[in-house]
N, C-alpha and C positions, 0 to 999 in steps of 0.2 A: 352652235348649241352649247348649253350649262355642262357640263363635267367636275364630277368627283373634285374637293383640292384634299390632295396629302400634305395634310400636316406633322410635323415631329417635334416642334416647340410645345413643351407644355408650360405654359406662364399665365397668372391672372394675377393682375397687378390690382391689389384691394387699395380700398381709401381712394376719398370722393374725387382727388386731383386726375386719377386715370379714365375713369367713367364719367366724369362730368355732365361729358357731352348728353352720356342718358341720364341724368338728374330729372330733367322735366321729361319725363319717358313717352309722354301722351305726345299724338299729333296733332300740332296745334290747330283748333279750330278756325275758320277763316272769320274774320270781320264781316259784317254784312255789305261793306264798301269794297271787298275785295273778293275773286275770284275763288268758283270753290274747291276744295279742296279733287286733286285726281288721284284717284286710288283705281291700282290694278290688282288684280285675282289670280292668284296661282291655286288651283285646284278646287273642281268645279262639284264634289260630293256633296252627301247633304248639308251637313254644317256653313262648310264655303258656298252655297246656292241659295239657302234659306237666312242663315245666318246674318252671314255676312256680303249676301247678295241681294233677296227679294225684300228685309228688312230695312237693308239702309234703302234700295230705292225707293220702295213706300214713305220709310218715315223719314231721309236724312237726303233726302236730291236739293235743298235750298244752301246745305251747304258740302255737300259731299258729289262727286263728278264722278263715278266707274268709266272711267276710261278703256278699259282693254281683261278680256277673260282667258284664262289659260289653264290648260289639262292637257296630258299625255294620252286621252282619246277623243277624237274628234269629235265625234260621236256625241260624248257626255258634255262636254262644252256646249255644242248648239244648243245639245236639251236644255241645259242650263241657263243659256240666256235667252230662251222662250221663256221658264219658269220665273227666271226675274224679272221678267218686262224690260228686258234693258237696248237697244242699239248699239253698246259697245262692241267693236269689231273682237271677233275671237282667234287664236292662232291657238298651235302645238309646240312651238319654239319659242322660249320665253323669253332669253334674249332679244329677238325681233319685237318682239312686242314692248318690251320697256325700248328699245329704240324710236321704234313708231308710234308710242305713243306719251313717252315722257312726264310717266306719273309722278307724286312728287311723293307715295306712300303704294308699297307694295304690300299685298296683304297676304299671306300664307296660310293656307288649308289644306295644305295637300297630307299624305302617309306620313307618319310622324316621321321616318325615320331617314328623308329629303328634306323636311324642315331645314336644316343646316345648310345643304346644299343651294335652297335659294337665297334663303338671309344674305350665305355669303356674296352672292351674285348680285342682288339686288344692292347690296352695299356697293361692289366693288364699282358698281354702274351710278352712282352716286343718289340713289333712293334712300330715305327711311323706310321702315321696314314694320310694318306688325306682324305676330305670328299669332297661331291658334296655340295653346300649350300643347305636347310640352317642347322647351327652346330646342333640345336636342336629344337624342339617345343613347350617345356612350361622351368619352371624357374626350376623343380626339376633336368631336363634329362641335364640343363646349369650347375648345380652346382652339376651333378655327373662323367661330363666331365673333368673341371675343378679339383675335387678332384683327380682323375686316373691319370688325365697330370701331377700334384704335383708330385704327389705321386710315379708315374713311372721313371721320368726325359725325356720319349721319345719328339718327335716332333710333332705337330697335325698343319696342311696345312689345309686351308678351300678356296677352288678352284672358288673362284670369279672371275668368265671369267669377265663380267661386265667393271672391271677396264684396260683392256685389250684392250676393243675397242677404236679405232684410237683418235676420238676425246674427250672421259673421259682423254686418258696421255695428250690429250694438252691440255686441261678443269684444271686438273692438273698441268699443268708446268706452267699456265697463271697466277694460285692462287701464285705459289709459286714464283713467279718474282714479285707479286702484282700488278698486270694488270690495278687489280678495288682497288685497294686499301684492306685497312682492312673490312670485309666480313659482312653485317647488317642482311640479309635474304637470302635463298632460296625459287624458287616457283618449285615443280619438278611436273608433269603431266603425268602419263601413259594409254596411249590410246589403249586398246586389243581390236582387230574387232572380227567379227562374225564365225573369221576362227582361229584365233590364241586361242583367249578369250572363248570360247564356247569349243574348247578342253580341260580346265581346267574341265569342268564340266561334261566332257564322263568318266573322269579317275578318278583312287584313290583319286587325288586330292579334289576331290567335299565333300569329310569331312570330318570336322575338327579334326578330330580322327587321320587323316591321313599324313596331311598339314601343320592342325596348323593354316590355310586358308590362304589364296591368303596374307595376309600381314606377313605372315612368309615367305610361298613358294619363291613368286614370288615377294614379294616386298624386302626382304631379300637382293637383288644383289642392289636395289635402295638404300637402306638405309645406305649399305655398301659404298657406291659411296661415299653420305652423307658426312657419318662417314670421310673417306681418303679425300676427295676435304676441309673439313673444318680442318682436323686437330685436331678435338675435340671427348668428350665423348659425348653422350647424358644423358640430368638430367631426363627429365620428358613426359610424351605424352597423349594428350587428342586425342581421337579417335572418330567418327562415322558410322554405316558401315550395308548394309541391303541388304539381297537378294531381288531384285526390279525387276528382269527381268528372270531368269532362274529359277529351279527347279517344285515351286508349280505354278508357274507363267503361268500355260498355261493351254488350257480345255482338251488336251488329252497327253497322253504318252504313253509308253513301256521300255519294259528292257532293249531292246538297239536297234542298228538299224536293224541290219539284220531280225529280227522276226518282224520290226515293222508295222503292218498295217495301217500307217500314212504317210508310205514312198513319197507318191504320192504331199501330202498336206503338208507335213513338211520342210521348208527352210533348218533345219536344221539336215537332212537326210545326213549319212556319210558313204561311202559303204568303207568299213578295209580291204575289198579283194582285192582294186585296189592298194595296198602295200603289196609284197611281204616280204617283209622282217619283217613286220608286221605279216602275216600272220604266218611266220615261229616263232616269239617271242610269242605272243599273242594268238591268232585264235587256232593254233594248240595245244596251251598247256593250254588251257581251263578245260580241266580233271581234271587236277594235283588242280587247287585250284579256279576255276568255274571265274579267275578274266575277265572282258568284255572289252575291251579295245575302243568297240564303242556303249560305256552305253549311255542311254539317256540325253539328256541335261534338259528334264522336270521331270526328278525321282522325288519322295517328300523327299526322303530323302538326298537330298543338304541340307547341314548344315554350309556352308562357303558363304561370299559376293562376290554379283557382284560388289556394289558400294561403296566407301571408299572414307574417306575425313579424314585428320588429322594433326595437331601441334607437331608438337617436338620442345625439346627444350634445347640449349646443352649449355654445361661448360662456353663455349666463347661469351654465351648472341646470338648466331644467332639463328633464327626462322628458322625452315624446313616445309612448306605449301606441304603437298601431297594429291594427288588424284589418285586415280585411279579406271575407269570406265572397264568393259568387254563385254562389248557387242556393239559397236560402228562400222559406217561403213567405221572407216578407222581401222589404225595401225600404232603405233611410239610415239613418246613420245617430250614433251615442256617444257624444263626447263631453267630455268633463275637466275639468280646468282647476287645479288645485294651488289652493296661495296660502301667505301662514296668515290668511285672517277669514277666508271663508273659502266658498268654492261654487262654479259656473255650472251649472250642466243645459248642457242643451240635446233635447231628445226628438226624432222626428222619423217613426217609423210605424210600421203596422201592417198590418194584413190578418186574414181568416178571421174574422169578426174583432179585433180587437187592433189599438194603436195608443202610442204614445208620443206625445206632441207639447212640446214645451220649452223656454226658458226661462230656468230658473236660478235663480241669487241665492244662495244659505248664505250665512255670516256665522263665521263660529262666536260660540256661545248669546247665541240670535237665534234672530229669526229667518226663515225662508221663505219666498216672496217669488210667484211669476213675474217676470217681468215684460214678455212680449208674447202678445196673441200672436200663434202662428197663422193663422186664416189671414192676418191682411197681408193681401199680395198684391202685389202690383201685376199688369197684364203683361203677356209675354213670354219668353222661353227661360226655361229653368226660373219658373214664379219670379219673373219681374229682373231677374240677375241680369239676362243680357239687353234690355229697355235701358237699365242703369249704367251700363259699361258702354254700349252707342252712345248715350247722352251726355257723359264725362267724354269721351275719347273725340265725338263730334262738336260738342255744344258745351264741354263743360271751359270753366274759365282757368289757364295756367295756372293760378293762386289760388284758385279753393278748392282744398282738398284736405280738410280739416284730419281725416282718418289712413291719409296715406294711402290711398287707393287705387294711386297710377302704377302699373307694376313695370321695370325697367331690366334691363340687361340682366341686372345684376339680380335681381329676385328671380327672373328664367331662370339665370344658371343655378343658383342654390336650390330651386324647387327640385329641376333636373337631376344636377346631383346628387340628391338623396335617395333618388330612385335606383339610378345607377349603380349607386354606393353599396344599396340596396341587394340587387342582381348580381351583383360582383362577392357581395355577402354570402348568400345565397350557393352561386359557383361554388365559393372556400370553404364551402359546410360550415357555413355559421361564423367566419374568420372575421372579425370589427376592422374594418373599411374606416381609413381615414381619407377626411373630403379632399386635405391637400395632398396625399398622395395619389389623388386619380387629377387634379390640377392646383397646381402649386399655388399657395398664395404668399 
């Protein structure tokens, strides 16, 4: 069986000669003369079952093989590969199963914060490796990633749908024509309502044991954005960040909803049985390891924020302004991209009769100009982003990738770390976190 590694080196060796090996980060698609690709499953939740389970066998079985599925309750694994339609034999021991069944691409979904723990496995067993974000949860499980990738030569994929969606490639392709000119700040904004936002705090997610909290989890795909739209590293990040509204934040609770005697009075009452497929993942395999998939939102034991505010601050002198609130009565997100010749905004939120939806180009002393209907979307999860990110990752060609869109090793660990940076911020009441002092570069 996998166990913990203790690591005490903290090293990351920058510039392209140590990480080469993830330069071309994607796994390579197979030829159509050659055999296809075997990819196994560690953690069999929704994401890992739908995702990256019932999706590729539908759409990606001519070049894509699920060889073998795996989770830490038995339970939840079979359900899962009924849900996928798959025959891949399933285990508990993930070792055994990369023995028995020698995929050549292990895929990771499991609780963010074992992430690391199989990367490193998976390497040491001579697999590449994809992961779901985020790479890891604090600076030791960064720099024992890091060691394993060295150390093995494999590949490690860090599956940033994010950059995927329609208007981040053209947010993208705008930076790199120089739309706005050379780049002074960022303002990025995310807004989770009471349905998207308030699910963070039913599931594992809600502590920080788990997560890493909401600025690893969930902010992790923003910061990556970041990271790709500027071009740059990040140096440094001052943080703020406090549970304001959810956990102790209320005069009654329960364990979760189904038992709760609150149901009547509580806004925030969630019945898990009105989703099958839920019921089949979760509800039913409650035995196996007692997890509750429709936990309270007022537990005392939330140990992650609702509310965040914070500075970064990268190689190229640009400021990164973030927020993000969870418990609001819309959803979507406001950000703004300023350069000394104009400036980006892209808006994509709404609720109670009203929304705002758009990007838009200013050019100073110009004019302003939409530039992309939000309505065309492509079909698929998170509007077309993960269709896009299967189709590169399975089908696309090593050499085309016009916008830098394969994310590797090394874009993991910076997304990660800022989060981290973040949290550690946070801890020191507000103290500026520098990235190479949580792993040296």
């Amino acid at each position: 069986m996998i166990t913990d590694s203790t690591i005490t080196r903290r090293s990351f060796i920058s510039g392209g000669a140590a990480l080469a090996v993830t330069a071309s980060s994607v796994v390579s698609a197979p030829r159509a003369a050659e055999r296809r690709l075997r990819m196994a499953l560690v953690g069999t939740g929704a994401r890992g079952s739908f995702t990256w389970g019932q999706d590729v066998v539908e759409g990606y079985s001519d070049v894509v093989a699920i060889v073998g599925l795996c989770d830490i309750n038995h339970k939840r694994v079979e359900a899962a590969k009924k849900l996928m339609g798959t025959t891949a034999p399933s285990f508990v021991d993930f070792d055994r199963m990369i023995k028995e069944t020698h995929p050549d691409t292990v895929m990771v979904t499991t609780v963010d914060a074992t992430h690391a723990r199989y990367i490193v496995r998976a390497l040491e067993l001579g697999c590449d490796v994809m992961t779901e974000k985020p790479l890891c949860t604090d600076e030791e499980q960064c720099v024992s990633i890091l060691d394993a990738q060295k150390k093995s030569g494999r590949k490690v994929t860090v599956t940033f749908n994010a950059r995927h969606d329609p208007e981040a490639k053209r947010i993208k392709g705008l930076l790199m024509e120089k739309a706005i000119g050379d780049i002074i700040s960022v303002d990025f904004h995310e807004y989770l309502d009471t349905s998207h936002g308030a699910d963070y705090f039913r599931r594992w997610h809600r502590m920080k044991q788990n997560s890493g909290t909401l600025l690893v989890h969930k902010a992790s795909h923003h910061f990556d954005l970041a990271n790709w739209w500027l071009d740059s590293a990040p140096v440094e990040v001052t943080a703020f960040g406090d549970l304001k509204f959810y956990g102790r934040n209320n005069s009654f609770r329960s364990t979760h909803c189904r038992v709760c005697p609150f149901k009547q009075q509580c806004k925030f009452y969630w019945d898990v049985t009105q989703n099958q497929d839920y019921v089949k993942l979760y509800v039913d395999c409650e035995s196996e390891d007692g997890y509750l998939r429709d936990g309270c939102v007022w537990r005392e034991d939330i140990n992650i924020y609702d509310t965040m505010s914070m500075v970064v601050k990268y190689e190229n002198g640009v400021f990164l302004n973030y927020t993000a609130n969870t418990y609001l009565p819309f959803e979507g997100q406001a950000i703004s991209i300023n350069g000394r010749t104009g400036r980006l905004d892209y808006n994509e939120f709404g609720g109670g009769g009203f929304e705002n939806k758009g990007l838009r180009l200013t050019r100073s002393f110009g004019k302003s100009e939409v530039i992309q209907d939000l309505e065309a979307r492509r079909t698929g999860g998170h509007g077309g982003a993960d269709t896009s990110l299967h189709d590169l990752i399975f089908r696309g060609s090593q050499g085309s990738d016009p916008l830098g869109l394969r994310a590797d090793l090394r874009a993991g660990a910076r997304a990660s770390l800022i989060g981290i940076a973040a949290y550690r911020s946070i801890e020191g009441g507000g103290k500026t976190i520098r990235i190479k002092d949580l792993v040296e570069v």
